[in-house]
MDAnalysis code that builds the backbone (N, CA, C; Angstrom):
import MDAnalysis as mda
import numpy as np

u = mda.Universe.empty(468, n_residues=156, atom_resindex=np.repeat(np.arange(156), 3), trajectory=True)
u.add_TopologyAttr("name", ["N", "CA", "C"] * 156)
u.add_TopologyAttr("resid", np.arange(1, 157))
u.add_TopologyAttr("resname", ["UNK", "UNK", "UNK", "UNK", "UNK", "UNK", "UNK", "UNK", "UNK", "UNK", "UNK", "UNK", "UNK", "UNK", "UNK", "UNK", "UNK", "UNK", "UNK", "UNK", "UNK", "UNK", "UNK", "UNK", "UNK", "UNK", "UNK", "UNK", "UNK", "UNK", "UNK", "UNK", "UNK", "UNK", "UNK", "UNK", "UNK", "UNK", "UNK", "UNK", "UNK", "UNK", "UNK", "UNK", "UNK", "UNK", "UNK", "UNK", "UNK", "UNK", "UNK", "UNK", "UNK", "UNK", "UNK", "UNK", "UNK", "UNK", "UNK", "UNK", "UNK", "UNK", "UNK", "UNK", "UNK", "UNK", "UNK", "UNK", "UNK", "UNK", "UNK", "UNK", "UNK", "UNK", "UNK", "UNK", "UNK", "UNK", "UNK", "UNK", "UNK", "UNK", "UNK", "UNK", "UNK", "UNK", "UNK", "UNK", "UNK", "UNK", "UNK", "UNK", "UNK", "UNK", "UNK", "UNK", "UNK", "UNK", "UNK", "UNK", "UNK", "UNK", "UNK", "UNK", "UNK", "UNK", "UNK", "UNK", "UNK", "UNK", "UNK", "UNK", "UNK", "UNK", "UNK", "UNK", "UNK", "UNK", "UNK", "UNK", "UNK", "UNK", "UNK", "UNK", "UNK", "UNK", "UNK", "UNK", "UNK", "UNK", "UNK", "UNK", "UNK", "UNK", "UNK", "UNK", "UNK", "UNK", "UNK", "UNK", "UNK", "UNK", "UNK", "UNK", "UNK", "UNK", "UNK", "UNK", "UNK", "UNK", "UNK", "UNK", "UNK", "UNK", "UNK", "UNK"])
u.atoms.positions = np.array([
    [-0.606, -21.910, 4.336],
    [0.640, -21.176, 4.320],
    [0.635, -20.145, 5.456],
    [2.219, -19.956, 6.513],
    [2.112, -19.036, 7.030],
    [2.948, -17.858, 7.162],
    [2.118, -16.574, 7.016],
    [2.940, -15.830, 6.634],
    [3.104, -15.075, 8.414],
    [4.260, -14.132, 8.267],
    [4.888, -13.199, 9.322],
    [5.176, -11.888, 8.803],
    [4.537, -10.762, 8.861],
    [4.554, -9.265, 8.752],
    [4.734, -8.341, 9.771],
    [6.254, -7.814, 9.218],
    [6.806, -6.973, 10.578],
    [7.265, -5.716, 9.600],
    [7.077, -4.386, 10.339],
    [8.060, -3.319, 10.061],
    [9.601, -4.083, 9.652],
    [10.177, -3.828, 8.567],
    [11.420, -3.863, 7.845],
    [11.534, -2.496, 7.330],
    [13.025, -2.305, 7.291],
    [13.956, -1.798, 6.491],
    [13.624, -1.646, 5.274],
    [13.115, -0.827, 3.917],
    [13.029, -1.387, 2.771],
    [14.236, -1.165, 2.185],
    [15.319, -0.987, 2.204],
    [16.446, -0.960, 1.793],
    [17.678, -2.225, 1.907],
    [16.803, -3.369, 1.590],
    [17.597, -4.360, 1.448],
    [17.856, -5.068, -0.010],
    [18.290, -5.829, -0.393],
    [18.281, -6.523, -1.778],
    [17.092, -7.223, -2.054],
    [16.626, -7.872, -1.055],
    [15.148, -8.857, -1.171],
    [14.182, -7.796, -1.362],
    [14.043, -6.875, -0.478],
    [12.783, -6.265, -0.623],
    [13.140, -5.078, -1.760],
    [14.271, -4.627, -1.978],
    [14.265, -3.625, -2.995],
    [13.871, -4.213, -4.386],
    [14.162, -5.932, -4.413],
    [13.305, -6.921, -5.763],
    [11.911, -6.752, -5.979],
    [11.479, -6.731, -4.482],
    [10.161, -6.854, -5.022],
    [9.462, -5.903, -4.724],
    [9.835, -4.451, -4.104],
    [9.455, -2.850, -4.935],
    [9.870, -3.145, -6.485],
    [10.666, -3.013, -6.792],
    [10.935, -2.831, -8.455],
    [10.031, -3.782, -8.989],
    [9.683, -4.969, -8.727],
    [8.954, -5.807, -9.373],
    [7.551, -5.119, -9.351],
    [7.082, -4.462, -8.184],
    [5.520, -3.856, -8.237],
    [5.496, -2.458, -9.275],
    [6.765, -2.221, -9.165],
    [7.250, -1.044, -10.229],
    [6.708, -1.530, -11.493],
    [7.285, -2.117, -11.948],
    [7.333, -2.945, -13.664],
    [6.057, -3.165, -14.037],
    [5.189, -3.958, -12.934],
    [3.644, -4.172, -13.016],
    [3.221, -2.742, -13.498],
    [3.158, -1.968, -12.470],
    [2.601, -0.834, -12.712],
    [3.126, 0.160, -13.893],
    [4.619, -0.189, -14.409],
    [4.393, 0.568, -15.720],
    [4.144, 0.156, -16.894],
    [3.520, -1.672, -16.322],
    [3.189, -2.118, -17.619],
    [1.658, -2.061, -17.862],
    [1.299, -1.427, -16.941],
    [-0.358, -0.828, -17.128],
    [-0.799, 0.504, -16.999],
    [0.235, 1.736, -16.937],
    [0.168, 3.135, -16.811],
    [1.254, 4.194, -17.097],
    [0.992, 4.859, -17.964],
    [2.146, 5.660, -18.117],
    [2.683, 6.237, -16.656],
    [4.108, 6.761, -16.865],
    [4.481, 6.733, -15.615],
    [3.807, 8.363, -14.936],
    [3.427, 8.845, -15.669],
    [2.868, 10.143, -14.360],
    [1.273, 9.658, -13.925],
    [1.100, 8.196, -14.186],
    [0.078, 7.710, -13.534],
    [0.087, 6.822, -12.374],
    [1.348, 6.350, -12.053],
    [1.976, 5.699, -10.980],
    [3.005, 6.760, -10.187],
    [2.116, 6.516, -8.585],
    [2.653, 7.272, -8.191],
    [3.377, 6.435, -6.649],
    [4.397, 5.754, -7.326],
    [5.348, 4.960, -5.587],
    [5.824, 6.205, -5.392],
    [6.359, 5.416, -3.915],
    [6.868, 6.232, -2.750],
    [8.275, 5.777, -3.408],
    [9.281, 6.839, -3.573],
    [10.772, 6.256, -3.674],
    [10.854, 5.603, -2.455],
    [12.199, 4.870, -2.772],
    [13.114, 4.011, -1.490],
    [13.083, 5.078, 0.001],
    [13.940, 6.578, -0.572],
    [14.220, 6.769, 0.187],
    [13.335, 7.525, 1.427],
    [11.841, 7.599, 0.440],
    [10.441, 8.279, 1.312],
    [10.067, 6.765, 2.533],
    [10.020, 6.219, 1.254],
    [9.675, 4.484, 2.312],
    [10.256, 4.854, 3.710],
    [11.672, 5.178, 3.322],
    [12.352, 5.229, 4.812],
    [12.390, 6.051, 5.935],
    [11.683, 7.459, 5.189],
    [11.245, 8.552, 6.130],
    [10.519, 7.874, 7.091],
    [10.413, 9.126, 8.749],
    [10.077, 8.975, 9.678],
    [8.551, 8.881, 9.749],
    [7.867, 9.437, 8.681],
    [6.183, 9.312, 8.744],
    [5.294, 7.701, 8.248],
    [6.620, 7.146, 7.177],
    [6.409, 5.853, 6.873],
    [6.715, 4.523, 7.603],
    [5.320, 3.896, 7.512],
    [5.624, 2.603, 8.307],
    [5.617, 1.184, 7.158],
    [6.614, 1.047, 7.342],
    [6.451, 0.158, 5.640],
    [6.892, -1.258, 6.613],
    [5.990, -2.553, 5.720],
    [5.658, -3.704, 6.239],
    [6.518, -4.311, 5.317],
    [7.300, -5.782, 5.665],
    [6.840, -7.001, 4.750],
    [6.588, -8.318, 5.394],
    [6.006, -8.778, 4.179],
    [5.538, -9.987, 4.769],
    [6.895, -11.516, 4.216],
    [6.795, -12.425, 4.954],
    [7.758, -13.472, 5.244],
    [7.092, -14.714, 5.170],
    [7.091, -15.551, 4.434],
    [6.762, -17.049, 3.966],
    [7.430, -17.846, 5.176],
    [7.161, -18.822, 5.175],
    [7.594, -19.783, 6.126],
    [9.403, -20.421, 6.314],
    [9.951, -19.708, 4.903],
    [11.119, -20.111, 4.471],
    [11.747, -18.632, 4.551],
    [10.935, -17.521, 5.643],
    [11.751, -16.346, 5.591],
    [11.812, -15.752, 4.385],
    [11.298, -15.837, 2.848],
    [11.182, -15.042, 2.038],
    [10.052, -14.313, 1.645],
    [10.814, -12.899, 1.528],
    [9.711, -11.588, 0.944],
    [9.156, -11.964, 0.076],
    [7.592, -11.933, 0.444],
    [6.724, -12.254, -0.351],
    [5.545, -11.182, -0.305],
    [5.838, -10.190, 0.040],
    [4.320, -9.107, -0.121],
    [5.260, -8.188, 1.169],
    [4.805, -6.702, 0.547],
    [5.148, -5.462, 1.574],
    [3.829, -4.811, 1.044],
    [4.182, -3.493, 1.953],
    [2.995, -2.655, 2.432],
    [3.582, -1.558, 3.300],
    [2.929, -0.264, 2.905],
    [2.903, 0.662, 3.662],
    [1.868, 1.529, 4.307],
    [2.090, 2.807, 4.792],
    [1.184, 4.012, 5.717],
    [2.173, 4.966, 5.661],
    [1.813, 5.588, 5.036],
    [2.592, 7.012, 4.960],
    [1.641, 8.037, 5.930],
    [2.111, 8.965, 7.110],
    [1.071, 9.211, 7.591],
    [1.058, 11.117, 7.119],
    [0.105, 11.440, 6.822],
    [-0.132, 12.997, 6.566],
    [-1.012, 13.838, 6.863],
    [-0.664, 14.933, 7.387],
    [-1.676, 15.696, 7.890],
    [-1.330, 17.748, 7.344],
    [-2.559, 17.679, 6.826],
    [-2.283, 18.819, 5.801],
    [-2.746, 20.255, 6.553],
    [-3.148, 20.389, 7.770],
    [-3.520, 21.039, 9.043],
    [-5.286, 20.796, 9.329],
    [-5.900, 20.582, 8.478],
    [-7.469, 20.504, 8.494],
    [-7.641, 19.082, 8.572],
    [-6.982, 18.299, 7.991],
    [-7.034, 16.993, 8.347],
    [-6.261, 15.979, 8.571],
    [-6.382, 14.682, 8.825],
    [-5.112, 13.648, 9.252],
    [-5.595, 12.430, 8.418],
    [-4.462, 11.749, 7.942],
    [-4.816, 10.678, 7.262],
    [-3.524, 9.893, 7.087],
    [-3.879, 8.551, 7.050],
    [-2.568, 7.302, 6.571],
    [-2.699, 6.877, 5.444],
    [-2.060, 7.197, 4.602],
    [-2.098, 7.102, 3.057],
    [-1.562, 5.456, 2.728],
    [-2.084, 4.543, 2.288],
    [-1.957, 3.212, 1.748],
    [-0.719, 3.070, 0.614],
    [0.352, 2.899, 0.685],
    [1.455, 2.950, -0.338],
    [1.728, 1.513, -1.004],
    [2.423, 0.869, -1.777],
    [3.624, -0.189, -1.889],
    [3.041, -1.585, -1.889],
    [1.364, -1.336, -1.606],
    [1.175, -2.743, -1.807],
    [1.582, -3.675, -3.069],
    [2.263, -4.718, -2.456],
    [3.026, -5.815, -3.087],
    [3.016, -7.019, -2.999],
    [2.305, -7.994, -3.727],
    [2.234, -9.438, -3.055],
    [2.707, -10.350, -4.339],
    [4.088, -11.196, -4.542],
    [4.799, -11.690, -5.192],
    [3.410, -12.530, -5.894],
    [2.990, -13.149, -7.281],
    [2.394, -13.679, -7.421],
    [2.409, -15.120, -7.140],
    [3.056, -15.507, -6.387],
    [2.988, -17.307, -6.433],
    [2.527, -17.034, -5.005],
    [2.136, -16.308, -4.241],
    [1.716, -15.766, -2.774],
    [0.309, -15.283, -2.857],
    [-0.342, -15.142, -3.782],
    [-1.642, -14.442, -4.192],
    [-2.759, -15.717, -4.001],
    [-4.216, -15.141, -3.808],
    [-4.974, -16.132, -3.226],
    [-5.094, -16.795, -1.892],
    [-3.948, -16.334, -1.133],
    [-4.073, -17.069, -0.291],
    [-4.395, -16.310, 1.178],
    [-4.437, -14.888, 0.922],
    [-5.608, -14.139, 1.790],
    [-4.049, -12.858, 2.559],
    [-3.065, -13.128, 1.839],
    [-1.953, -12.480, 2.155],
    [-2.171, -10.449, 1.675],
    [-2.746, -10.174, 0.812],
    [-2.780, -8.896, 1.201],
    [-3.843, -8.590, 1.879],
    [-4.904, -9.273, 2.112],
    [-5.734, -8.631, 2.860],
    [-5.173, -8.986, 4.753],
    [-4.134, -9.876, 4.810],
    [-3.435, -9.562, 5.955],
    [-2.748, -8.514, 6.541],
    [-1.727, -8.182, 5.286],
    [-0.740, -7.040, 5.443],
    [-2.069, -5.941, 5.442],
    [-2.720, -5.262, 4.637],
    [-4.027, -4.366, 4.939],
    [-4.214, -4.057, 6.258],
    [-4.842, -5.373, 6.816],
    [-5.150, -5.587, 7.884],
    [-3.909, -5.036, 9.426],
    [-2.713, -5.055, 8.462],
    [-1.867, -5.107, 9.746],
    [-1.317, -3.239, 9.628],
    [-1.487, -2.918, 8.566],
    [-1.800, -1.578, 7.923],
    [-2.671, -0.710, 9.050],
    [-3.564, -0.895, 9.217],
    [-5.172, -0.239, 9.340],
    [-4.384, -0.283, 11.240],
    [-4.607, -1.504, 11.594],
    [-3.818, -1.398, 13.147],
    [-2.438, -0.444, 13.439],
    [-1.431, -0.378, 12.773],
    [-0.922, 0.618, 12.588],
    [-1.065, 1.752, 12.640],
    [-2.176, 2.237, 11.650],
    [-2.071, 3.178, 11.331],
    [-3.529, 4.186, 12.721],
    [-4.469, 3.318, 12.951],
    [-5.130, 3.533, 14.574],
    [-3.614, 3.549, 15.953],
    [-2.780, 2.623, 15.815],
    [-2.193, 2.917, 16.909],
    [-1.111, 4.398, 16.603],
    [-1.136, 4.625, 15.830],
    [-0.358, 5.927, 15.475],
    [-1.308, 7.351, 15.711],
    [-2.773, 7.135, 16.149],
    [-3.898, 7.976, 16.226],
    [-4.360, 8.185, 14.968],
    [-4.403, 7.623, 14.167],
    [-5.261, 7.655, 12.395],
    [-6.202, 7.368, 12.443],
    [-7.664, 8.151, 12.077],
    [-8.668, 7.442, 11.944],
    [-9.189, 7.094, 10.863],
    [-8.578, 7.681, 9.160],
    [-8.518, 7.523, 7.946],
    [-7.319, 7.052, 7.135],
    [-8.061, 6.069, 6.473],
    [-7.083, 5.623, 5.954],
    [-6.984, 5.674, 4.074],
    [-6.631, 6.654, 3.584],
    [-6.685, 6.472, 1.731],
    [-5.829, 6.050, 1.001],
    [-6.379, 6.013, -0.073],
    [-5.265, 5.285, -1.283],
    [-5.552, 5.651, -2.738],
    [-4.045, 5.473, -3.576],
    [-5.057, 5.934, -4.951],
    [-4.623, 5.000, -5.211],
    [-4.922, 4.195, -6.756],
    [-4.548, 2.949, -7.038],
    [-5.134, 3.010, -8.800],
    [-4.584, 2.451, -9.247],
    [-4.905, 2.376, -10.898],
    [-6.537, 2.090, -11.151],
    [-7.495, 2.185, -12.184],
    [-8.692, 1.214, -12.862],
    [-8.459, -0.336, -13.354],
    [-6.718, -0.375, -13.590],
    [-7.003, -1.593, -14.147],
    [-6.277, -2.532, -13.041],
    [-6.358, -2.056, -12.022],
    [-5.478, -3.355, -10.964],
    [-7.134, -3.773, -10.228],
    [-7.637, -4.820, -10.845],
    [-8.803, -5.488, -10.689],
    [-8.898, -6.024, -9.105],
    [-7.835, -6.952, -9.606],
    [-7.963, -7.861, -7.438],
    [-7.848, -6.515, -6.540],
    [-6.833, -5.701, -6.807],
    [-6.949, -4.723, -5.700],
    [-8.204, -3.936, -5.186],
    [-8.591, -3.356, -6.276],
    [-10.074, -2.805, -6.143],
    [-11.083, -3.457, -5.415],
    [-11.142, -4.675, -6.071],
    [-12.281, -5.394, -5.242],
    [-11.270, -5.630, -3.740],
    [-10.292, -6.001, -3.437],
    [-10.498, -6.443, -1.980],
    [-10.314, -5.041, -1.506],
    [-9.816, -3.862, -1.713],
    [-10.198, -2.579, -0.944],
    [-12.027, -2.584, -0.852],
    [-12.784, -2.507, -1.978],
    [-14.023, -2.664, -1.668],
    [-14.771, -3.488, -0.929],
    [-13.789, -4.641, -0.755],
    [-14.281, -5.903, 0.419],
    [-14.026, -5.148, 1.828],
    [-12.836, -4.739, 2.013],
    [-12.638, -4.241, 3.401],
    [-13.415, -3.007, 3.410],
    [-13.845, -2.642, 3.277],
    [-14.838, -1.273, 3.643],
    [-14.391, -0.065, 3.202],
    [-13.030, 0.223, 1.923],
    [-12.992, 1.601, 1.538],
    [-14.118, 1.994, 0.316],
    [-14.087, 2.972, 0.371],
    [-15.227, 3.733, -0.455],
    [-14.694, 4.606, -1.353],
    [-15.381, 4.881, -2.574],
    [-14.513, 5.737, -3.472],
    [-15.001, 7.364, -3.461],
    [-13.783, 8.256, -3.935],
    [-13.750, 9.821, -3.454],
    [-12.720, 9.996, -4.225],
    [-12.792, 11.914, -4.048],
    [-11.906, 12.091, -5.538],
    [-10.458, 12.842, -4.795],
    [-9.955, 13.299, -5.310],
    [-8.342, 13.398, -5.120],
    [-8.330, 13.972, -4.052],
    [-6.768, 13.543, -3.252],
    [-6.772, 14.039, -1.965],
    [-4.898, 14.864, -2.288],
    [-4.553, 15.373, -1.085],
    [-3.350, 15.557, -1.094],
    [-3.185, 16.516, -2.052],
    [-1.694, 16.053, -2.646],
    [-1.146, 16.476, -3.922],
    [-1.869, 15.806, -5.311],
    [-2.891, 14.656, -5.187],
    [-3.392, 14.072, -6.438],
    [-3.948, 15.105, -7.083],
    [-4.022, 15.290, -8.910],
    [-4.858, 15.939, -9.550],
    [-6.224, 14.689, -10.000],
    [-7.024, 15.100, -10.856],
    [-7.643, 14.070, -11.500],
    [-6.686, 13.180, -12.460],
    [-7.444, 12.073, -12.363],
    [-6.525, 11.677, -13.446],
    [-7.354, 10.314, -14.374],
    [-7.910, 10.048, -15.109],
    [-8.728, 9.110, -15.868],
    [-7.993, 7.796, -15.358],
    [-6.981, 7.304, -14.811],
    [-6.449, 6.202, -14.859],
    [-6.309, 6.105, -13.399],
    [-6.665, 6.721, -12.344],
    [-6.575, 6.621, -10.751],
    [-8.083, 6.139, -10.364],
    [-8.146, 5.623, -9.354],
    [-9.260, 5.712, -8.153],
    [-8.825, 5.885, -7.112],
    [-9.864, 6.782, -6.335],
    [-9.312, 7.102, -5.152],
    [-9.843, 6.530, -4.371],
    [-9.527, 6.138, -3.128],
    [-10.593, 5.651, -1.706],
    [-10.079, 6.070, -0.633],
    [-11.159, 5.823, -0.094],
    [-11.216, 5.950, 1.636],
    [-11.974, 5.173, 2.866],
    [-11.312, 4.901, 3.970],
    [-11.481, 4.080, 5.093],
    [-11.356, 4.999, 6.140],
    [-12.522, 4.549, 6.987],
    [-12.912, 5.550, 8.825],
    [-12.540, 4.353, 8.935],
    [-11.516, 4.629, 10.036],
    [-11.112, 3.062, 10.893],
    [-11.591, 3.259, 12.331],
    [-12.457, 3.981, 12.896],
    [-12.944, 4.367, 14.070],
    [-14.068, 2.971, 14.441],
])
């Protein structure tokens, strides 16, 4: 299968399906002050570089973002929105978009890249742990929270 991942708009009907669809996942495994998306209209801010990815038939099948932040002591591209439709899974598609993430977020001058992400989103964990992030505790605005993990990636 081949996929195509470009900066989009997330404010379309296709891709606003399948934000809400990663929505639903996630509040069907965390109360909601444990999920923390980017609204629509942050997606669209100037610091966010939000991806999707495109099946061979032109349909959204997985997005992705980089929110980029810098709190004055440090700089970092925060991992948002990952989304990969399930009939698209297995077939090496988020660790593409990731991948197209991380380049991004170096050509923007980032040399870190974090994320928080639930305990119970299993595939995710392991392929962040495949690509080389490491786990660490809250960054940003995160508090603790029993139902988060945090990570981090030197993309240098």
């Amino acid at each position: 299968m081949v996929f195509r991942i470009d900066r989009e708009d997330p404010a379309t009907p296709e891709v606003i399906a399948l934000l809400e669809d990663g929505d639903a996942y996630g509040a069907s495994l965390y109360p909601a002050e444990s999920n923390h998306f980017l609204p629509l209209d942050a997606l669209r801010a100037d610091n966010v570089h939000f991806v999707v990815a495109r099946d061979e038939q032109n349909a959204a099948v997985g997005t992705g973002a980089i929110a980029l932040a810098d709190d004055g002591a440090e700089a970092w591209a925060e991992l948002k929105r990952m989304w990969v439709v399930p009939e698209a899974r297995g077939k090496g598609l988020s660790k593409a978009i990731l991948g197209d993430l991380e380049v991004r977020a170096r050509g923007a001058g980032f040399a870190l890249l974090r994320l928080e992400t639930g305990i119970a989103n299993h595939e995710a964990l392991a392929l962040y742990e495949r690509t080389g992030f490491i786990r660490r505790g809250p960054f940003g605005d995160y508090r603790e929270d029993p139902l988060s993990v945090f990570m981090e990636k030197r993309l240098d």
